[in-house]
C-alpha positions in Angstrom: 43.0 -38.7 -18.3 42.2 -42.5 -16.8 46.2 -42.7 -15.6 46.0 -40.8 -12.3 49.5 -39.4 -10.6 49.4 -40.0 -6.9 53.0 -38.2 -6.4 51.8 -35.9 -4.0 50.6 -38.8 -1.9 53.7 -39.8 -1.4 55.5 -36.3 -1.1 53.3 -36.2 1.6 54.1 -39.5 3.6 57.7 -39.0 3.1 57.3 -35.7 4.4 59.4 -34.5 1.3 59.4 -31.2 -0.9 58.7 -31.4 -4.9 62.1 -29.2 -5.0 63.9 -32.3 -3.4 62.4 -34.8 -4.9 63.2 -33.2 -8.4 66.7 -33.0 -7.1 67.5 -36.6 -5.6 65.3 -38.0 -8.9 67.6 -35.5 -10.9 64.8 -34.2 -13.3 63.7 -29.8 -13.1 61.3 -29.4 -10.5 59.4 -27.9 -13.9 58.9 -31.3 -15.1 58.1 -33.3 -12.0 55.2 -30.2 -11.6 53.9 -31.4 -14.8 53.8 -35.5 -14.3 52.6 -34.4 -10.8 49.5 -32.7 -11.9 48.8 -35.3 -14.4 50.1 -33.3 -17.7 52.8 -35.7 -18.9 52.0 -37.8 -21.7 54.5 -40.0 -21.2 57.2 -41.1 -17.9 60.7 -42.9 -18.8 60.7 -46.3 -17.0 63.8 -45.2 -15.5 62.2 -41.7 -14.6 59.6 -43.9 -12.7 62.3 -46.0 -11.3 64.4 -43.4 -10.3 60.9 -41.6 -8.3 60.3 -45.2 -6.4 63.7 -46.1 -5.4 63.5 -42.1 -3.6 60.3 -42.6 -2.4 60.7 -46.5 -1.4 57.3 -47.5 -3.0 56.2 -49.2 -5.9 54.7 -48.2 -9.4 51.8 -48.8 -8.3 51.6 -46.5 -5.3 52.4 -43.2 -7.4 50.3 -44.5 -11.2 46.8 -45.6 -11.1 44.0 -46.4 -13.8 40.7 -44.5 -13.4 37.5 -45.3 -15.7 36.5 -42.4 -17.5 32.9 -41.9 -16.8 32.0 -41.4 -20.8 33.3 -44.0 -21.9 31.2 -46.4 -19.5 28.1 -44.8 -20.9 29.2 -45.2 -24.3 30.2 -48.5 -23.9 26.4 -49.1 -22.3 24.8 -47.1 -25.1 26.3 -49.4 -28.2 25.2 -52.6 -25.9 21.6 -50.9 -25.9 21.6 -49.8 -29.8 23.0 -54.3 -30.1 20.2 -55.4 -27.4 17.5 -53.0 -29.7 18.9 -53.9 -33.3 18.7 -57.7 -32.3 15.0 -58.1 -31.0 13.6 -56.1 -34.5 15.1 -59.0 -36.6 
């Protein structure tokens, strides 16, 4: 999945359990486990909120966007098939 969950991170710096996290966000530890291992499909904004007012970070330190390497290939083969389909005309 390119949307990577740095939650852990965090749990780490704050020297904080997932068990109390869960509670003080108010959400099962069940379902932080799965938007902590990067299964969730989908966070509430004020899920998210809820995590970085705990954690006093930003978005941005628990959610980040990695390429995934297919689709950097795939995007480079369709500009070779272009770059090949344009020099036979």
């Amino acid at each position: 999945m390119p949307i990577a969950v740095d939650i852990d991170v965090m749990l780490a710096k704050r020297k904080m359990s997932v068990g109390e996290l869960a509670e003080r966000v108010g959400i099962t530890p069940a379902n932080l486990a799965v938007l902590k291992n990067g299964r969730a499909k989908a966070v509430r904004f004020t899920t998210l909120a809820a995590l970085c007012e705990v954690l006093e970070c930003q978005p941005g330190d628990l959610l980040r966007w990695e390429a995934e390497p297919d689709a950097a290939g795939a995007a480079g083969a369709a500009n070779s098939i272009d770059a090949i389909a344009a020099t036979a005309d």
